[in-house]
C-alpha positions as CSV (number, residue, x, y, z in Angstrom):
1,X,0.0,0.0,0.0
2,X,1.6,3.7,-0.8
3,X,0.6,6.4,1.5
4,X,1.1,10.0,0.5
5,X,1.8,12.8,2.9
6,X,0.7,16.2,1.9
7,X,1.2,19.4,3.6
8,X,-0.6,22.8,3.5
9,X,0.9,26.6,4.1
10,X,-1.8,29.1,4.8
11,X,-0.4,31.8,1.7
12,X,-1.0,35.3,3.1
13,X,0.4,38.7,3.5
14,X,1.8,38.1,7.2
15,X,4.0,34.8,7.3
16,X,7.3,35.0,5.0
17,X,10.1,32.4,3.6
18,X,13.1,32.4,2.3
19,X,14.1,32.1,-1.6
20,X,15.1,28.4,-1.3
21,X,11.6,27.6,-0.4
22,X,10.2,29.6,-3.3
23,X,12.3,27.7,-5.5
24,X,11.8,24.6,-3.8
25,X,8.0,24.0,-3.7
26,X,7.6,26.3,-6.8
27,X,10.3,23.8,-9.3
28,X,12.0,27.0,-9.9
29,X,15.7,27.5,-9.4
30,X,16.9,30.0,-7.4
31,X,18.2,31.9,-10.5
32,X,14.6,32.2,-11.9
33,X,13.2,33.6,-8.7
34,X,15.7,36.1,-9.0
35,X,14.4,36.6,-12.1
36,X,11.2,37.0,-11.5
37,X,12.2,39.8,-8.7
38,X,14.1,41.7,-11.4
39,X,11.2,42.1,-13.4
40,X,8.9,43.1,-10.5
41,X,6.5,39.9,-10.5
42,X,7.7,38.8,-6.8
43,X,9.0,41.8,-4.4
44,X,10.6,41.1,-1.0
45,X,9.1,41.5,1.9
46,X,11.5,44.6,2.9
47,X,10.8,46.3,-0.3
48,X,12.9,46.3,-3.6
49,X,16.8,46.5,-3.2
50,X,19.4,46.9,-5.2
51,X,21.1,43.4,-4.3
52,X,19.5,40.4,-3.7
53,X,21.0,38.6,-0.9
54,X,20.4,35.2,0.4
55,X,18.4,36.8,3.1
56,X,15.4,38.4,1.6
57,X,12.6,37.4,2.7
58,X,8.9,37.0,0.6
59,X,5.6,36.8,1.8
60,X,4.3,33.1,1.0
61,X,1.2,34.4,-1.0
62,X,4.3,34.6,-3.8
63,X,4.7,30.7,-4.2
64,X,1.6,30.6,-5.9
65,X,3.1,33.3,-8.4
66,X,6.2,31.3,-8.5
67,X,4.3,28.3,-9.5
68,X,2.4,29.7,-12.2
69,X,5.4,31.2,-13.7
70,X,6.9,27.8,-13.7
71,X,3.6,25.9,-15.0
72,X,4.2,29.2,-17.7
73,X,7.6,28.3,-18.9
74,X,7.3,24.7,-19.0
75,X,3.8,24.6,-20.5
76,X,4.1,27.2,-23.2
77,X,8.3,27.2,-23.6
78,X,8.4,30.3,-22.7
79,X,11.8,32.6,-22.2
80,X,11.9,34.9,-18.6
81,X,10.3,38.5,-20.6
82,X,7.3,35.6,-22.2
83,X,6.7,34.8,-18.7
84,X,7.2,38.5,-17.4
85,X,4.4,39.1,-19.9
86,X,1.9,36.3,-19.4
87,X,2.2,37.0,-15.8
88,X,1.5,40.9,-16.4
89,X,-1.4,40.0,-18.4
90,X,-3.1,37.5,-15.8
91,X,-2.7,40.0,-13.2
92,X,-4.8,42.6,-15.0
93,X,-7.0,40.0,-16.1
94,X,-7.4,39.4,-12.6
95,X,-7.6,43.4,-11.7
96,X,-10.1,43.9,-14.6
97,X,-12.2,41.1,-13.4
98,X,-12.2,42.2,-9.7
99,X,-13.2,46.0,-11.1
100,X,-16.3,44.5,-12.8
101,X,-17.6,42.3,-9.5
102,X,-17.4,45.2,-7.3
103,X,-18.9,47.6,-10.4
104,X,-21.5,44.6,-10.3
105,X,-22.0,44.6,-6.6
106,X,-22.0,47.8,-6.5
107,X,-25.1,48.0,-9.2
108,X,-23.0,50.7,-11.2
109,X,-23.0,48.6,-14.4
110,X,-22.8,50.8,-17.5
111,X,-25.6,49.7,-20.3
């Protein structure tokens, strides 16, 4: 009989980890996390800085954008600026779609 083990991390604005355990539970090296802090998609917790050190922190509500970056690149072959992109797009997607329900909600729905 094989038994699994799973774990869950409550992703939120308050707890943080380190860049080996973005790059760990994402698939992602630590190169392409770095990568993804250069072009703005994942900011430490301190704020941006000119070096990245082993010792920046990130809240955990990243790993999900480190995963879909990853699920990005392998999926569609994409380089680092593709998934800079695709990831720029989803989150006004996402913006755009949060606009509309609280528009909606709000009953100020243009016709």
């Amino acid at each position: 009989m094989m038994m699994q083990v799973a774990s869950a991390v409550w992703l939120n604005e308050t707890e943080l980890c380190s860049i080996e355990y973005l790059a760990e539970v994402s698939g992602l090296s630590v190169t392409d996390i770095r990568d993804l802090v250069d072009i703005g998609a994942i900011l430490p917790a301190q704020g941006p800085t000119d070096d990245m050190d082993e010792s920046q922190s990130f809240h955990l509500r990243y790993v999900v954008t480190a995963k879909k970056a990853r699920r990005l690149r392998d999926d569609f072959e994409l380089d680092r600026h593709g998934v800079a992109v695709a990831l720029m797009l989803l989150r006004r997607i996402q913006d755009l779609e949060a606009e509309l329900q609280s528009s909606i909600a709000g009953g100020t729905t243009k016709r």
